[in-house]
C-alpha positions in Angstrom: -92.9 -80.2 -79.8 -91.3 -77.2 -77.7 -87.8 -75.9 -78.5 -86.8 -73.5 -75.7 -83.3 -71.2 -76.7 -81.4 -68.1 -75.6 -81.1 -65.4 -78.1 -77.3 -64.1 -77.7 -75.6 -66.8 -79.8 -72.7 -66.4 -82.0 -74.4 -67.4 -85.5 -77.8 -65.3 -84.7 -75.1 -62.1 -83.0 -73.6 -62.0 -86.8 -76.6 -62.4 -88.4 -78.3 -59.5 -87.0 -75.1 -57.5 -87.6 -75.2 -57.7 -91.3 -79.7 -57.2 -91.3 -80.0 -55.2 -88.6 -79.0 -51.9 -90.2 -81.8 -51.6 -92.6 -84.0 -54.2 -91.5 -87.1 -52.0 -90.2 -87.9 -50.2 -93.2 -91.0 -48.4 -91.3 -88.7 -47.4 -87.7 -88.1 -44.6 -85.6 -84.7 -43.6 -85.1 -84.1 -43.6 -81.1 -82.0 -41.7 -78.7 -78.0 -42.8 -78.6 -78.1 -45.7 -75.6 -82.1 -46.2 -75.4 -82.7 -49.9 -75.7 -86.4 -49.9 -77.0 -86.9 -50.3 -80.6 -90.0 -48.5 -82.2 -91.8 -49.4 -85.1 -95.3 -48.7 -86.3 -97.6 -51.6 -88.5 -99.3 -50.1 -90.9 -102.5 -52.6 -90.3 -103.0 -54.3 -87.5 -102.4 -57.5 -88.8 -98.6 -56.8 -89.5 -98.2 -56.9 -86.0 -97.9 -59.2 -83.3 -98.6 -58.0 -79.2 -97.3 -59.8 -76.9 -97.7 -59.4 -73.1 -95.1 -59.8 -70.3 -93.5 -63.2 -70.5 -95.6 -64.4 -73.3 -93.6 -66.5 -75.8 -92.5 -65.9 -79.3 -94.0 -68.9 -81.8 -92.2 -70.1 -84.7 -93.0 -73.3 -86.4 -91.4 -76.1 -88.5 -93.4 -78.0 -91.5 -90.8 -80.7 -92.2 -91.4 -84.1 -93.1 -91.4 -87.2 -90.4 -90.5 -89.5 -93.5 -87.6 -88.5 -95.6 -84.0 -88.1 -94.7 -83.7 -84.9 -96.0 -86.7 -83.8 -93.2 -86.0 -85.6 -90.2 -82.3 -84.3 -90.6 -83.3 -80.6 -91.5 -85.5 -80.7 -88.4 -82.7 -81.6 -86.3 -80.9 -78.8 -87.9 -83.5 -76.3 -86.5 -83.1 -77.9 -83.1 -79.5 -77.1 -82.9 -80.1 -73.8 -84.2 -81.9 -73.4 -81.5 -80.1 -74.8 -78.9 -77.2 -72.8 -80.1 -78.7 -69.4 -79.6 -76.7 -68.9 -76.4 -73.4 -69.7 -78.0 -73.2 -73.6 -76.8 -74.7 -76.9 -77.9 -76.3 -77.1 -74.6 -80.2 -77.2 -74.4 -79.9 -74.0 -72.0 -83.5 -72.1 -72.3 -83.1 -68.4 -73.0 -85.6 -65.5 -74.6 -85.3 -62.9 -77.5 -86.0 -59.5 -75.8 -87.1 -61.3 -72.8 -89.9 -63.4 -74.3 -89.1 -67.8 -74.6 -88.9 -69.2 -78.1 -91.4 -72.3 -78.9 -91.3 -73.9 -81.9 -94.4 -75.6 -83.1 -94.0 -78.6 -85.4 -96.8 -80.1 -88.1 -95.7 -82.6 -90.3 -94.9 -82.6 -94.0 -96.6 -85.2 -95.7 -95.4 -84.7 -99.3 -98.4 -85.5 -100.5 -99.3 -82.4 -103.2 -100.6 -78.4 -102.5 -103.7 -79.6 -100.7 -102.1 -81.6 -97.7 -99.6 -78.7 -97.6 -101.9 -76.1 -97.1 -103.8 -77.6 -94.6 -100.6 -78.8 -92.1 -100.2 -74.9 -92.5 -103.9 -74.0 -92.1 -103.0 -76.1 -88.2 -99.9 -74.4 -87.3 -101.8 -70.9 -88.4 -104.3 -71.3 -85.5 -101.6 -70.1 -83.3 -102.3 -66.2 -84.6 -99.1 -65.4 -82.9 -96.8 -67.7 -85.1 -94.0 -65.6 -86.9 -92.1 -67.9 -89.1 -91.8 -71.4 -90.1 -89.0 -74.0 -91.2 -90.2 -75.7 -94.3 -91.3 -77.4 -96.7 -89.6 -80.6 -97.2 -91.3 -80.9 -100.2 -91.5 -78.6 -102.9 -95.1 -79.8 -103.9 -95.9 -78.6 -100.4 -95.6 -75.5 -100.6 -95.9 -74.8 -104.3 -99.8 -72.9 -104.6 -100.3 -74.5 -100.8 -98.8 -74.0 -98.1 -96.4 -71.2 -99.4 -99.7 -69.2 -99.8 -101.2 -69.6 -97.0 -98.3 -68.6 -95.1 -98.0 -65.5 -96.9 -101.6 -64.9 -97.1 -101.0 -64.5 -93.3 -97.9 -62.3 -93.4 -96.0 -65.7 -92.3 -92.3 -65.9 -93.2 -91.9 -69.3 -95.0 -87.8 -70.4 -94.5 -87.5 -73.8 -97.0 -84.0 -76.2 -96.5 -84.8 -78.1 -99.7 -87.7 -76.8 -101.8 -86.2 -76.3 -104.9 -88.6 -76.4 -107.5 -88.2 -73.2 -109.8 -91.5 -71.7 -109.9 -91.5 -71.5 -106.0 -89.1 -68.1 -106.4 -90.3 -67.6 -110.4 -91.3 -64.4 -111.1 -95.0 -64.0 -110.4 -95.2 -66.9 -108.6 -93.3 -66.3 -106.0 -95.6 -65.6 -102.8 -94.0 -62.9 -100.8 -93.4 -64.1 -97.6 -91.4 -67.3 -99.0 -87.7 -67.7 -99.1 -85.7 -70.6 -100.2 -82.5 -71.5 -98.0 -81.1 -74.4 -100.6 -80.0 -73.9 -104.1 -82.6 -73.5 -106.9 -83.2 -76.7 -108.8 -81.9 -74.6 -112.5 -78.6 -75.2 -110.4 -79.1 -79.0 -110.1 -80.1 -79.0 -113.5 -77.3 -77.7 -114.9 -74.7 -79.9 -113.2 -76.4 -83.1 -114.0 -76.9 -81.9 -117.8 -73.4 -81.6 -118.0 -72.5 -85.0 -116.3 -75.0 -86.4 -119.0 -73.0 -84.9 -121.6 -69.7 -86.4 -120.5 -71.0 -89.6 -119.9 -69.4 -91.6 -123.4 -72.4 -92.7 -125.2 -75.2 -91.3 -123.4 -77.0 -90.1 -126.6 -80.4 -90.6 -125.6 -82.4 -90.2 -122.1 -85.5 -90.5 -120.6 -86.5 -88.6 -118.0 -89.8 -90.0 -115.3 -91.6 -87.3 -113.3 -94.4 -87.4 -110.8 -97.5 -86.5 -112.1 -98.4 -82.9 -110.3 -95.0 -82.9 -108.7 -93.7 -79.4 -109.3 -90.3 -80.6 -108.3 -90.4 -83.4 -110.8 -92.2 -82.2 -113.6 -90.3 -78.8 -113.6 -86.6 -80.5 -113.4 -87.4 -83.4 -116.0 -88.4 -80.6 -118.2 -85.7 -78.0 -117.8 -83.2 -81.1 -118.1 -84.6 -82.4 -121.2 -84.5 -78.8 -122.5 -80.8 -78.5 -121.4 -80.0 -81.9 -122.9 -81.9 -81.2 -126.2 -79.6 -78.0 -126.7 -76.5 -80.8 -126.1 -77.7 -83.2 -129.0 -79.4 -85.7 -126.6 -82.6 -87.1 -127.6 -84.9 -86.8 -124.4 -88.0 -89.0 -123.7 -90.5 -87.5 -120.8 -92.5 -90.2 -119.0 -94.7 -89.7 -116.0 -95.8 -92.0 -112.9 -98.0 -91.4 -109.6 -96.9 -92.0 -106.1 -97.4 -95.9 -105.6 -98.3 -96.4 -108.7 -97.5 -99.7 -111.0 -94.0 -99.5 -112.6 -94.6 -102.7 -115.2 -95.9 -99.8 -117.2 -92.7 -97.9 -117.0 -90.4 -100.9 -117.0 -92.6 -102.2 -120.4 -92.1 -98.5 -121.9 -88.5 -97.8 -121.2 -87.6 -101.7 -122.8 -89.0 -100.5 -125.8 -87.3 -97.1 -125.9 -84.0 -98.7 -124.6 -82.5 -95.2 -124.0 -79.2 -94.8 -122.9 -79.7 -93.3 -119.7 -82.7 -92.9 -117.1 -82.9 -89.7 -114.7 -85.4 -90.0 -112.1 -86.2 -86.8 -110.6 -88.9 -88.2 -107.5 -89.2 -88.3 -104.4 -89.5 -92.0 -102.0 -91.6 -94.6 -101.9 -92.1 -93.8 -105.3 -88.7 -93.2 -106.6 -87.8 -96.2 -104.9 -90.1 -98.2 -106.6 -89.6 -97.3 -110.2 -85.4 -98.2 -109.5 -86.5 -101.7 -108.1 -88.7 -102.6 -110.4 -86.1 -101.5 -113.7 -83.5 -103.4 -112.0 -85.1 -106.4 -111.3 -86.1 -106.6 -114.8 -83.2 -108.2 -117.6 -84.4 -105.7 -120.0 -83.9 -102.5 -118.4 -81.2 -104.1 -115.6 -78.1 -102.4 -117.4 -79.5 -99.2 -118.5 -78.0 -96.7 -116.5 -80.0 -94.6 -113.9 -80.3 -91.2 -111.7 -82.0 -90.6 -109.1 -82.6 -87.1 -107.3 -81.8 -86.5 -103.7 -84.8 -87.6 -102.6 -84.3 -91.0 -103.6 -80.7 -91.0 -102.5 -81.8 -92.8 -99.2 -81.0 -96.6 -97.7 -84.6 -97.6 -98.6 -83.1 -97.3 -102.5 -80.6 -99.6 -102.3 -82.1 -102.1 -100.2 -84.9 -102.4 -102.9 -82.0 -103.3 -105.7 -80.2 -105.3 -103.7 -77.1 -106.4 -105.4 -77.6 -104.4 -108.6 -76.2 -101.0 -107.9 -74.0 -101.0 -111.1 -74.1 -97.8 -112.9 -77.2 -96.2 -110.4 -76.1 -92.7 -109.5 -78.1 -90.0 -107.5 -77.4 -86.5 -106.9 -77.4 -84.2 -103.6 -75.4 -81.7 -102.0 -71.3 -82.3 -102.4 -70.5 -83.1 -98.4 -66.9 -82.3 -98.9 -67.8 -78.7 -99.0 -69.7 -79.2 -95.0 -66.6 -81.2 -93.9 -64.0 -78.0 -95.0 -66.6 -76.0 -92.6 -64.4 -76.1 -88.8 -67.8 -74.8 -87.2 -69.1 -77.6 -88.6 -66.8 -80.2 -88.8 -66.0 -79.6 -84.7 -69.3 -78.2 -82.6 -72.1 -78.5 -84.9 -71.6 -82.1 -86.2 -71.0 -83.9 -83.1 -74.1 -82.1 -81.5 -75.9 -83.9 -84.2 -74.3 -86.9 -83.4 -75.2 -86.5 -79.5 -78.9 -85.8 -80.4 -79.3 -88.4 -82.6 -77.1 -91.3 -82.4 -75.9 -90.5 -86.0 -74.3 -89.0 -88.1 -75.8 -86.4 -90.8 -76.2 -87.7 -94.2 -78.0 -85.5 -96.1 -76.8 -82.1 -96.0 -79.8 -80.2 -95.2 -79.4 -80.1 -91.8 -76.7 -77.2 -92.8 -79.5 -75.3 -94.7 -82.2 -75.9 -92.1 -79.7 -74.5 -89.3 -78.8 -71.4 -91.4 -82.5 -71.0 -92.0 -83.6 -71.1 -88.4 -80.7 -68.6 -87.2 -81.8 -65.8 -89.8 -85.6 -66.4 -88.9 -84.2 -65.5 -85.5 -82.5 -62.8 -86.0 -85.3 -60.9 -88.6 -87.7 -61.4 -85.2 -84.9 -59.6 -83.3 -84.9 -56.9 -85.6 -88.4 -56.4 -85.9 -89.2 -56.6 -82.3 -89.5 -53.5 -80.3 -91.1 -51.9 -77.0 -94.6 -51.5 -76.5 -96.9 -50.3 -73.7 -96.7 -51.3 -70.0 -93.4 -53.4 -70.4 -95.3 -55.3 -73.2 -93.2 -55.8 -76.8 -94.7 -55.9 -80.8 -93.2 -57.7 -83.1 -93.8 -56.1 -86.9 -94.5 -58.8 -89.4 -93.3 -57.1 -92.4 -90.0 -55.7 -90.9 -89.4 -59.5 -90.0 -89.3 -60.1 -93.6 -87.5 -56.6 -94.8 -84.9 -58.1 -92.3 -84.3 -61.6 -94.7 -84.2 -58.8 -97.9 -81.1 -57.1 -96.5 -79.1 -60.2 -96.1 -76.1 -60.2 -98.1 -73.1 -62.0 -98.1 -73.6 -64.1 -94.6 -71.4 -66.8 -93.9 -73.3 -69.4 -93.3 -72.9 -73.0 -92.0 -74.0 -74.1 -96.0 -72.2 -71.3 -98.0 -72.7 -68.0 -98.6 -75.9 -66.7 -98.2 -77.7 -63.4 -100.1 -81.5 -63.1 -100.4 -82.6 -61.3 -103.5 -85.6 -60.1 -104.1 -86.8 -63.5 -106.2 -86.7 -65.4 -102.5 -84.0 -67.4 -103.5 -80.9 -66.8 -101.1 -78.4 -69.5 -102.0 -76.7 -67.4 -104.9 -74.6 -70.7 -105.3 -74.1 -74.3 -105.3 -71.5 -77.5 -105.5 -73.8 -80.3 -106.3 -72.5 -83.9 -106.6 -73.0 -87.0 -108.6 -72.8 -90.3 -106.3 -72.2 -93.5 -107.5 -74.2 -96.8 -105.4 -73.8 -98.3 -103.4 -71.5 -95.7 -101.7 -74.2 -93.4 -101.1 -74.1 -90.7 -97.8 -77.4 -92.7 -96.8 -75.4 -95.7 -96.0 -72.3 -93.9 -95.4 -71.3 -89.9 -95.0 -67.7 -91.4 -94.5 -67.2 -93.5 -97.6 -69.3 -91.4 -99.9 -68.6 -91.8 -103.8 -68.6 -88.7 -105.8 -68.0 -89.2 -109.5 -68.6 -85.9 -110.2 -68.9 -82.5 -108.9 -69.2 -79.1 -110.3 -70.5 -75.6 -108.7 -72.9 -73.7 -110.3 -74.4 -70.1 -110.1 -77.7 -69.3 -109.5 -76.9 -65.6 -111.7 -75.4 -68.3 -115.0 -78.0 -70.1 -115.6 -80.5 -67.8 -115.2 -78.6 -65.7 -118.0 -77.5 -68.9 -120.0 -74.6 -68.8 -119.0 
């Protein structure tokens, strides 16, 4: 897939206002008025040539499969497109040169399968950056690596797993564009704990999911300290739920959270409500789950099923978004956004611009080099950029959402089956900074 754009829009223009300043930390002032930018590499495999005309590469790993995928991919598109200031599909360069974005898939299928979609986009030696994962377990000691292991900047819309930005696991060309899962934690620990009678909760992760496995624990920790008594079980992708369904009508807890992604999340929520014993038992479901696949597997028993995701109210107080960048979605698509990521995926794509503009500069005979690690110096000076999702800082962890409204939504009114008559029971923003602390 080829994505052409124009580097002199608005969102990308303020972007490299607020990196630009500090953003080569290894360049050569220049004369007032001269237009080149030099930097040096200090190995040749921090920089990138490229001749006369040749184009810039940037790449997107997003799965083909999951709303919050297809919709962040779109989100790249319009970033994009929007390069010259306009939702309008007009081709333009950065510094001359034509941006194409490669695209491999994201199959969500563990660290190995992410790795090697990488391994393909990383035959183009020229690549710069990439839009992804979908999938946490993607990226998480896969394709996260292999970017870095390349000097490859690795931009994720919805990797939230905690260890992806923990310290000493955090490889150091990855940065996370959506809030941290300890922030989704938190707000659906405390939903738990307002909930009358929810006094004991099981909790089903995907076995080798770091997404999963690392949100069903840190929940049942956070529920523990609230006096809730917190069962862990585990499933595989497509696996047989009869075993879960039998287990969870012995333990008859109070509450299910289900923190997995589709088919198998999916699944699992069928076959408990299509059961009598575990039919009433209330149940969560992470965003991954919170698609029209979900419902349609539980038909008519929605009562009490709840799933979080990003609170959409706080896109629709957005003007830029509400007015140009949401019917542009709608005009690609046919539809309207449901997920939220596309925000995140758009935000993403514009500062992964805007580093490359920053770290580009002249080289011989009309030629321009384009230094890797002043690319990603650029994404470490961002601070306080209004963004289409929120505010947007990058610390030195990775993560650069320092902040997040998550939602609770109650079925069937889901934004999978319908942005504009969206349920929220609950809602509650968090800091990345409190519950890092305890706070």
């Amino acid at each position: 897939m080829r994505l052409r754009s124009r580097f002199i829009g608005a969102a990308v223009l303020s972007a490299v206002t607020i990196i630009s300043a500090s953003a080569c930390s290894s360049s050569t002032s220049k004369a007032a008025g001269e237009t080149s930018r030099e930097s040096s590499c200090a190995k040749k495999a921090d920089c990138v040539p490229l001749g006369i005309g040749e184009p810039i590469f940037i790449g997107t790993q997003l799965s083909e499969n999951l709303a919050i995928g297809k919709e962040s991919l779109v989100g790249v598109e319009l970033a994009i497109d929007y390069l010259d200031g306009h939702f309008d599909g007009v081709p333009g360069t950065i510094d001359g040169h034509e941006v194409i974005a490669l695209s491999t898939p994201d199959t969500c299928s563990g660290s190995s399968d992410g790795a090697s979609a990488a391994r393909g986009l990383l035959a183009e030696k020229r690549l710069i950056g990439v839009i992804g994962t979908t999938c946490s377990g993607s990226a998480f000691q896969g394709a996260a690596e292999k970017y870095s292991d390349s000097k490859v900047l690795l931009l994720s819309p919805s990797n939230t797993a905690p260890a992806l930005t923990g310290e000493g696991t955090r490889p150091p060309y990855y940065f996370r564009f959506v809030n941290n899962d300890l922030i989704s934690r938190a707000v659906t620990a405390a939903f738990i704990r307002d909930r009358a009678g929810w006094s004991s909760v099981a909790t089903i992760s995907d076995i080798g999911d770091p997404y999963s496995n690392e949100l069903a624990d840190s929940l049942g920790k956070q529920l523990r300290v609230n006096g809730v008594v917190v069962t862990k079980l585990s499933s595989s992708s497509g696996g047989d739920a009869a075993g879960l369904v039998a287990q969870l009508a012995l333990l008859a807890p109070k509450a299910i959270f289900i923190p997995t992604i589709n088919p198998g999340c999916a699944n699992i929520t069928a076959a408990l409500r299509s059961d009598a014993r575990t039919r009433a038992i209330p149940i969560i479901v992470g965003d991954g789950c919170q698609e029209v696949s979900t419902l349609a597997g539980i038909g008519v028993n929605t009562n009490n099923l709840f799933a979080t995701g990003l609170d959409l109210s706080v896109l629709q107080s957005n003007d830029f978004y509400r007015t140009y960048f949401q019917p542009a979605f709608v005009r690609r698509t046919g539809v309207a956004p449901t997920t939220g990521y596309e925000a995140n995926a758009f935000d993403a794509a514009s500062l992964l611009v805007a580093s490359i503009s920053t770290a580009i500069h002249s080289g011989e005979r009309g030629s321009s080099v384009i230094n890797r690690v002043a690319a990603r110096d650029a994404l470490l000076k961002v601070a306080n950029y209004s963004g289409m999702s929120g505010q947007i800082t990058c610390i030195p962890s990775g993560d650069c959402i320092p902040s997040a409204r998550i939602g609770i939504y109650q079925a069937p009114f889901w934004p999978a089956i319908n942005p504009t008559t969206a349920q929220i029971v609950y809602s509650k923003e968090v800091t990345l900074l409190s519950v890092r602390t305890g706070g």
